[in-house]
VEXNURO-41674 format. One record per residue (C-alpha): x, y, z; residue in one letter. Coordinates in nm, 4 decimals. Layout:
<recs>
X_Y_Z_a
...
</recs>
This chain:
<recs>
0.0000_0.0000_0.0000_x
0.0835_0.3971_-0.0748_x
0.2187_0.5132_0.2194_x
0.4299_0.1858_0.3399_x
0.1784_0.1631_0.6921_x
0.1385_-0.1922_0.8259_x
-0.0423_-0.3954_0.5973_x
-0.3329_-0.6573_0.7881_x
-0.2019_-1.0125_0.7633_x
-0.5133_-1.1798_0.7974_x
-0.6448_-1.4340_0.5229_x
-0.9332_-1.6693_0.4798_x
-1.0104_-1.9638_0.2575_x
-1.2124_-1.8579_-0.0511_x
-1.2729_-2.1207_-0.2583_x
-0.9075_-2.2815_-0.3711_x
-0.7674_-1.9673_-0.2698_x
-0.6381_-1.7649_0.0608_x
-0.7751_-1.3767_0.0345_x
-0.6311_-1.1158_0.2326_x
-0.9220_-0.9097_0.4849_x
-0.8987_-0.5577_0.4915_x
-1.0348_-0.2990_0.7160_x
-1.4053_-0.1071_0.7026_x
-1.4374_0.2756_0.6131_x
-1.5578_0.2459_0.9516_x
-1.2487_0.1248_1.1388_x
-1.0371_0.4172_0.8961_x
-1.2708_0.6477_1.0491_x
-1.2030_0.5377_1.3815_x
-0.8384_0.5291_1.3615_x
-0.8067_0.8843_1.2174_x
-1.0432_1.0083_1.4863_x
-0.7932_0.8788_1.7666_x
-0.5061_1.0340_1.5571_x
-0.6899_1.3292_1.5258_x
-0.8199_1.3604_1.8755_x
-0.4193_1.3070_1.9840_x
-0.2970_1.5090_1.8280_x
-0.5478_1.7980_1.8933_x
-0.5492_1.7407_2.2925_x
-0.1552_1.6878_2.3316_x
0.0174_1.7905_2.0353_x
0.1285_1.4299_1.9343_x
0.1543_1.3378_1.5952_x
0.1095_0.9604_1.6113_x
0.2755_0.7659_1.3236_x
-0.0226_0.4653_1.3427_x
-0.2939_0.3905_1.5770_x
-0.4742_0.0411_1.6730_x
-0.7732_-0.0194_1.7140_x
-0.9893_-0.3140_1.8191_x
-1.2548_-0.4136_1.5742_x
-1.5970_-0.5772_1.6696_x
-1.4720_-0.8698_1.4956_x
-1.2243_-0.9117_1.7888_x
-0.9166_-0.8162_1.5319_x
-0.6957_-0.5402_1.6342_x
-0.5900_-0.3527_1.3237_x
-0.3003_-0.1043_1.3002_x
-0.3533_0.1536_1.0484_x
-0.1025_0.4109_0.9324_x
-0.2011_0.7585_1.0024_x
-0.1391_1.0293_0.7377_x
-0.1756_1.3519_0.6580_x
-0.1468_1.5333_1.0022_x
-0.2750_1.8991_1.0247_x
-0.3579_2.1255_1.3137_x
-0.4908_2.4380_1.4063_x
-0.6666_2.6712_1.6594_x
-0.9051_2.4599_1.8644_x
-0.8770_2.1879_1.5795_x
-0.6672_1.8610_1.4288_x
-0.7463_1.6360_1.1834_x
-0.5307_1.3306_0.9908_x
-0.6294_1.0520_0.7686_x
-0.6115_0.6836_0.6986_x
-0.6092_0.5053_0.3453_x
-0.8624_0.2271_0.3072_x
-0.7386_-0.0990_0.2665_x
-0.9684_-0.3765_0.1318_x
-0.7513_-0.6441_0.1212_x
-0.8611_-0.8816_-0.1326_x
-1.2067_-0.7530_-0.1596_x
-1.2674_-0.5811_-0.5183_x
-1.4297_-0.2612_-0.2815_x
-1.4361_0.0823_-0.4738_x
-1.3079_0.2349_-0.1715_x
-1.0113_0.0748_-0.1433_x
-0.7033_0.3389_-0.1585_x
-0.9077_0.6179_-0.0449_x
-0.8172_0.8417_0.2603_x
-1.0773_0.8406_0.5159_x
-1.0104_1.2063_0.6823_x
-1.1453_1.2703_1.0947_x
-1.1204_1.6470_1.1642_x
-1.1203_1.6831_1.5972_x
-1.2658_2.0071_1.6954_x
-1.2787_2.1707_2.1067_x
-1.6714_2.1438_2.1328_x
-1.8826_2.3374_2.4218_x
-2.1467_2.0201_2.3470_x
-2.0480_1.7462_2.6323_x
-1.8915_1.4553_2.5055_x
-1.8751_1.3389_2.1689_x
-2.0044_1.4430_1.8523_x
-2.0152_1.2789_1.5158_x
-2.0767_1.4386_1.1700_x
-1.9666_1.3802_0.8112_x
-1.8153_1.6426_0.5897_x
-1.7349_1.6370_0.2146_x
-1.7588_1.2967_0.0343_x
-1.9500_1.1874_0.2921_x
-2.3533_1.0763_0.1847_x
-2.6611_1.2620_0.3663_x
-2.9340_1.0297_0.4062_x
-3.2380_1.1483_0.2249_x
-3.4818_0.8293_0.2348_x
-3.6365_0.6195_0.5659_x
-3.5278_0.2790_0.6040_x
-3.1766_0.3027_0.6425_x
-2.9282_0.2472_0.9531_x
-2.9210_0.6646_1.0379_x
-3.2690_0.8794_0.9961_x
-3.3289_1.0981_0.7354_x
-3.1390_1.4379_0.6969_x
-2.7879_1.2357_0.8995_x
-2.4350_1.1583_0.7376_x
-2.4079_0.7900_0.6338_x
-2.2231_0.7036_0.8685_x
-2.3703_0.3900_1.0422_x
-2.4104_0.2658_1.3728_x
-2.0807_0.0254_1.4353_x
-1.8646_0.3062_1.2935_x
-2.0402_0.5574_1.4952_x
-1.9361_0.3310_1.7790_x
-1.6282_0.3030_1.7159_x
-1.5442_0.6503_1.6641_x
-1.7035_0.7523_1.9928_x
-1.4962_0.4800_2.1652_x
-1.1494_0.5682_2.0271_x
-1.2766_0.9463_2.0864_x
-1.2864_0.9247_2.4525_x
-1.0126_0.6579_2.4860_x
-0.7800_0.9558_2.3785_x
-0.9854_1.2126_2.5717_x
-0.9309_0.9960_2.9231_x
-0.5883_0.9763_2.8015_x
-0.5234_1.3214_2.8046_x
-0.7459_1.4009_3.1424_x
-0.9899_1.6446_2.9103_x
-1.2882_1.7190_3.0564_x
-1.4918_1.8708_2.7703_x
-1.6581_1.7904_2.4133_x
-1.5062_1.6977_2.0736_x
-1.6618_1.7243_1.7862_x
-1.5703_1.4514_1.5172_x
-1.6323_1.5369_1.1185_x
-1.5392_1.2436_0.8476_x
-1.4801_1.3174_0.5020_x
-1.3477_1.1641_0.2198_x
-1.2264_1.3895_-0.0365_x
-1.2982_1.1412_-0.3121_x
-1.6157_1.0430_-0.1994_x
-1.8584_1.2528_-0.4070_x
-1.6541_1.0789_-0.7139_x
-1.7050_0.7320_-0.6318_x
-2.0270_0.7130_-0.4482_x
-2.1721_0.7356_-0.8559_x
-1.9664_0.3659_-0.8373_x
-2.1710_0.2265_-0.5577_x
-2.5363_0.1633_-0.4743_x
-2.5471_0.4823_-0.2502_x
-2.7579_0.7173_-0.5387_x
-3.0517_0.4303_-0.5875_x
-3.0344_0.4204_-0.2144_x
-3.1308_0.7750_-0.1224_x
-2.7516_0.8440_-0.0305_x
-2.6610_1.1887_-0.1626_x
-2.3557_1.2930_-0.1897_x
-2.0874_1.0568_-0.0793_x
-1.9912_0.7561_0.0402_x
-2.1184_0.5424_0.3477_x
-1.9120_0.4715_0.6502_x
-2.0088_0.1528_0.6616_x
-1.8631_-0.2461_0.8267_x
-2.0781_-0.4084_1.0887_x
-1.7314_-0.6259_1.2157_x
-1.4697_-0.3646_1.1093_x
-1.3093_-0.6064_0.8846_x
-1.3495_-0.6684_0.5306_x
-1.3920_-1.0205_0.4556_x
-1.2777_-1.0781_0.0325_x
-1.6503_-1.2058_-0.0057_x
-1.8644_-1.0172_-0.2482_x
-2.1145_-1.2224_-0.2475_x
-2.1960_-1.1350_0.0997_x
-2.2225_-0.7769_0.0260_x
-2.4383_-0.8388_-0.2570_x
-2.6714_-0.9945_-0.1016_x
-2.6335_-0.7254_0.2403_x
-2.6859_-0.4682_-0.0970_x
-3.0033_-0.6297_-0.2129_x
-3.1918_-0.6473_0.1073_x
-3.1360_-0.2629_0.1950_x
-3.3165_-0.1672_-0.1213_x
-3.5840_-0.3846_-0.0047_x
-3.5553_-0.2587_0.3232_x
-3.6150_0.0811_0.2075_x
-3.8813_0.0438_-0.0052_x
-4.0847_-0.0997_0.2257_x
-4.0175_0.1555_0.4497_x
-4.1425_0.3695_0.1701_x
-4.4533_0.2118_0.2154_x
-4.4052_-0.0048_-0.1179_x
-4.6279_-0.3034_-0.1382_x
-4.5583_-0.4380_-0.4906_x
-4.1943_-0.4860_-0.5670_x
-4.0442_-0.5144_-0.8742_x
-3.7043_-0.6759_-0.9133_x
-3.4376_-0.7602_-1.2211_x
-3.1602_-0.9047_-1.2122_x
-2.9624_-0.5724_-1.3508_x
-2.9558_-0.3347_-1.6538_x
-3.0969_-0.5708_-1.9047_x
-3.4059_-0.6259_-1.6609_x
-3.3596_-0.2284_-1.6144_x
-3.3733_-0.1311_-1.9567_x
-3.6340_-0.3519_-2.0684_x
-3.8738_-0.2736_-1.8321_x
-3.8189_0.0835_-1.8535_x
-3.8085_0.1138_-2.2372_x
-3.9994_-0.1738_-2.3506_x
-4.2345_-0.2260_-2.0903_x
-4.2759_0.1363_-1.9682_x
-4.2863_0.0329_-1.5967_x
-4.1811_0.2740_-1.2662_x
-3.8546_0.1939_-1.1858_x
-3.8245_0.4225_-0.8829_x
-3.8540_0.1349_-0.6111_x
-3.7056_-0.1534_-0.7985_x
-3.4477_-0.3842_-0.6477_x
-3.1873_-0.5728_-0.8551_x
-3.1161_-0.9280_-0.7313_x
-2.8073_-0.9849_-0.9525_x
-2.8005_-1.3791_-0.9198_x
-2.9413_-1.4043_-0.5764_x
-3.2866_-1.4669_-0.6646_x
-3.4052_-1.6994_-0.3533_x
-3.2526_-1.4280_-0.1222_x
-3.4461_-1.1502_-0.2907_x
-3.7819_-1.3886_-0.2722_x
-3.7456_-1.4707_0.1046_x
-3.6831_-1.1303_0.2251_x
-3.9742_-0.9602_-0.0036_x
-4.2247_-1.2509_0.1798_x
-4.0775_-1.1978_0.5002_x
-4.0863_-0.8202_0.4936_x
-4.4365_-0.8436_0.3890_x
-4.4660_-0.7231_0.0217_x
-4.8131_-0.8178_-0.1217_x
-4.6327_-0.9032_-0.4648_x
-4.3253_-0.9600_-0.6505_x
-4.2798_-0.8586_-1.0496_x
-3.9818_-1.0456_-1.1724_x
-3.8284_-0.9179_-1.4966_x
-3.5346_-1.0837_-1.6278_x
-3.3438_-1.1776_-1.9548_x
-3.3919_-1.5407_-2.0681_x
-3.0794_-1.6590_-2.0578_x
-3.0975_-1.5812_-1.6352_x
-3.4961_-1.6901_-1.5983_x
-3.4632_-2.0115_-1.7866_x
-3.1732_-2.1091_-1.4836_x
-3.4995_-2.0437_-1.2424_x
-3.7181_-2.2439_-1.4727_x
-3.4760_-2.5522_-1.4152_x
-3.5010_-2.4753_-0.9959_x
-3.1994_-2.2620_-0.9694_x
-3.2112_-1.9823_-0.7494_x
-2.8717_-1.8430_-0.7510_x
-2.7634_-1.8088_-1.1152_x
-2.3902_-1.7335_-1.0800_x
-2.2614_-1.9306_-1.4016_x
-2.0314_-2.0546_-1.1294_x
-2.3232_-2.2399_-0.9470_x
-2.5628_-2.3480_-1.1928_x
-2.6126_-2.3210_-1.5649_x
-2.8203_-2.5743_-1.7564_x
-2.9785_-2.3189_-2.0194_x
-2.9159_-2.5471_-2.3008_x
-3.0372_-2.8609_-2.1342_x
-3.3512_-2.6949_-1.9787_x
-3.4269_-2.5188_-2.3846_x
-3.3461_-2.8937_-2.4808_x
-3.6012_-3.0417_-2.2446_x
-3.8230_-2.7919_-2.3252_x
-3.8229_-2.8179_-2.7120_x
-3.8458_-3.2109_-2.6646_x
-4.1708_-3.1447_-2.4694_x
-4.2999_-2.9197_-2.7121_x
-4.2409_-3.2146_-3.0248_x
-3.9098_-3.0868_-3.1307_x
-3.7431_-3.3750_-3.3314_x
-3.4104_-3.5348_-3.3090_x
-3.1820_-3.2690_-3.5290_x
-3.3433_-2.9557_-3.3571_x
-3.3020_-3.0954_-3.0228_x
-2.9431_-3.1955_-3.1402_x
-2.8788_-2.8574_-3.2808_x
-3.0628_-2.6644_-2.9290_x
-2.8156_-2.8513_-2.6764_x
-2.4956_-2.7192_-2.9245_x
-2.6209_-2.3570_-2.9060_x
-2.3827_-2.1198_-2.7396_x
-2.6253_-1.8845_-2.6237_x
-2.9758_-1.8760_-2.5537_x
-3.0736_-1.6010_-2.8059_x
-2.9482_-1.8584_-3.0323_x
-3.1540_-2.1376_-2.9445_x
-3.4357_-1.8848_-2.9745_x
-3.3803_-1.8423_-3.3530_x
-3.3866_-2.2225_-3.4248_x
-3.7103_-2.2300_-3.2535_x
-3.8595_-1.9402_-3.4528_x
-3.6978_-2.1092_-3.7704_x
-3.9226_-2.4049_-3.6949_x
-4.2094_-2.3098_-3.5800_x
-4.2022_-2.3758_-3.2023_x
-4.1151_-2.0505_-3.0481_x
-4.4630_-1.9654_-2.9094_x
-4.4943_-2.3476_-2.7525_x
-4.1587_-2.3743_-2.5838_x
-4.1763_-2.0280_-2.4426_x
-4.5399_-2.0875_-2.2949_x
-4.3485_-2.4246_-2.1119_x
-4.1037_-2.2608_-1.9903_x
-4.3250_-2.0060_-1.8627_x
-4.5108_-2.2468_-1.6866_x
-4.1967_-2.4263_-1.5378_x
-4.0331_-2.0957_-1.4061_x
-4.4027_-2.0530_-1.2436_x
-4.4488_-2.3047_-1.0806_x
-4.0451_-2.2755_-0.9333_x
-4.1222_-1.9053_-0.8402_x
-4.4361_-1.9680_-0.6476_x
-4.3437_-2.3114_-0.4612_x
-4.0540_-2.0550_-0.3325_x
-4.2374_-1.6903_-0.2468_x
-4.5295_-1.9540_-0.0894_x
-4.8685_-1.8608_-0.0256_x
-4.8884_-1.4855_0.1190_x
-4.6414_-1.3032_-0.1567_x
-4.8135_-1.3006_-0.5172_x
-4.5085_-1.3745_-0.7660_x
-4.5208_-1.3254_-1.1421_x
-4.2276_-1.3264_-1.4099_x
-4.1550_-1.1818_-1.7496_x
-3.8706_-1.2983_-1.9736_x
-3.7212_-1.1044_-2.3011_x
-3.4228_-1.1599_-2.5252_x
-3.2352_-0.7939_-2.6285_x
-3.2158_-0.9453_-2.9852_x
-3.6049_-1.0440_-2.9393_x
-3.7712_-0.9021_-2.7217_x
-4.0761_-0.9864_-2.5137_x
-4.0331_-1.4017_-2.5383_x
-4.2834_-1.4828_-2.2316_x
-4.4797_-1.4392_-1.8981_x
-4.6534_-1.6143_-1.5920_x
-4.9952_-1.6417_-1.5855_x
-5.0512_-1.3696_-1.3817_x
-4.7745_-1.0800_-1.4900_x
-5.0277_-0.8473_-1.6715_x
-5.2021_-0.7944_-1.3669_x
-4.8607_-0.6751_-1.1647_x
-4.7417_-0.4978_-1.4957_x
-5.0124_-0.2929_-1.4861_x
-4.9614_-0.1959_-1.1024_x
-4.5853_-0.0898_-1.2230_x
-4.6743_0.1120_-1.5328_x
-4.5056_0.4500_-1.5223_x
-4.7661_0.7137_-1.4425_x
-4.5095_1.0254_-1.5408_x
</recs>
């Protein structure tokens, strides 16, 4: 890393692999406020600061940057996210300590920090993203250094992250109600190399929030195809829709769980025909099986040996779907598949959540639809 700090050796077993963890923007945050606080009560410019994360790992981070002034300090530490592909990783997390007449401690975030603007997330509306843990934290290394020093009075804490305006547009944070910034965000203080995890973490805070927006039907894709074609092709409202990337089965158990009356599934073939065949992650990594589901499919419809041949060599499913149009049994083997990825969709949402799909190709368009999808494409339709 820039800046030659310590570096956290700690690794975990991802699949053949070790990974390197990293540390939160939280547990930056944290270690800059000591810094900061230091060197604002006692005139100490500390050359790295530990801390002990909520994961029970102690993390030294190098701090950078020192500055100081009249009644205020303020240093920085750069993000390190191990292994993890994170956007923030690199990025100095800045704490500015201020003398404060309020008792105690204070937390705010500057520039490149998000404001909340929408309910349903960790801090109310109208606060800095900066979340619970990492308000912890900060507090606790705060007044670690103010016992230290034997002060009596406030401090007020601000985070910023100079870059953060600049890569929030690289993170979920805009669709999320997050203006203008970054999140201080890690629940353990560590980054574990898993992105699954945050995925997932990802796709059950939009839920989260919609709900909280008082949302009852939900409609989800599985990313910008399912974006583009509802939007453009279907002309449906996609201010409270919630992208499930290949974590289907997660997205359907927290919808019925948080109580949605409905779910409006709209996906590219290629992804819904994985559901069709059971699968409810569709990582290409976990399960594939498009060309022996189309296969099966065809075969049901009356297909004959060459096509069927012909389907189960076909690199892609848009390809697949011209051989079906070229003979004649496009209509029929969408219609079963339609009826497979129905019956897979609703033995999983269960009785109280109201599920419906629709499936597209981008070279094709609209290719098919549960029984039930006009219905919850009309409660969708973009009223603008």
């Amino acid at each position: 890393m820039e800046g030659g700090g310590p570096v956290l050796e700690l690794y975990i077993p991802v699949g053949n692999k070790k990974l390197r963890c990293g540390y939160t923007t939280g547990t930056c945050a944290a270690a800059a406020a000591a810094g900061a606080v230091r060197l604002l009560l006692t005139g100490e410019a500390l050359p790295a600061v530990r801390v002990d994360t909520p994961a029970g790992v102690s993390v030294e981070a190098e701090l950078l940057d020192h500055a100081a002034g009249p009644g205020w300090a303020s240093c920085a530490v750069r993000k390190d996210g191990g292994d993890d592909p994170d956007v923030t990783n690199g990025t100095l997390i800045f704490a500015r300590a201020e003398r404060s007449d309020t008792p105690g401690v204070t937390i705010d975030g500057g520039a490149g920090v998000g404001r909340v603007t929408r309910p349903g997330l960790d801090q109310p509306v109208g606060a800095a993203a900066i979340n619970s843990t990492p308000r912890r934290m900060i507090c606790r290394q705060t007044e670690a250094e103010m016992v230290r020093a034997g002060y009596p009075g406030g401090v007020a804490i601000t985070i910023s992250v100079p870059e953060g305006e600049a890569l929030a547009g690289r993170t979920f944070n805009p669709r999320l109600g997050i203006e203008g910034g970054i999140s201080i965000l890690g629940t353990s203080g560590i980054v574990r190399p898993m992105s699954e995890a945050a995925l997932i973490d990802s796709l059950y805070l939009e839920q989260d929030i919609a709900r909280a927006a008082g949302v009852e039907n939900l409609l989800v894709t599985p990313g910008n195809y399912g974006d583009t074609f509802a939007e453009e092709t279907l002309g449906l409202d996609l201010t409270h829709r919630c992208t499930c990337s290949n974590y289907l089965g997660h997205a359907i158990d927290h919808a019925a769980g948080l109580g949605f009356r409905s779910l409006l599934l709209v996906g590219h073939l290629g992804k819904l025909i994985k559901v069709a065949a059971g699968s409810m992650n569709t990582h290409s990594k976990v399960a594939d099986g498009r060309r022996e589901t189309l296969t099966a499919h065809a075969a049901l419809a009356g297909g004959g040996p060459e096509l069927l041949r012909t389907l189960f060599a076909c690199p892609t499913t848009d390809a697949g779907v011209e051989l079906l149009k070229e003979a004649g049994l496009l209509e029929q083997v969408m219609g079963s598949i339609a009826r497979a990825l129905e019956e897979v969709l609703k033995h999983r949402a269960g009785p109280e959540l109201a599920i419906e799909a629709v499936f597209f190709s981008n070279q094709y368009g609209l290719l098919g639809k549960t029984t039930g999808a006009d219905h919850l494409l009309a409660l969708h339709q973009d009223q603008s």
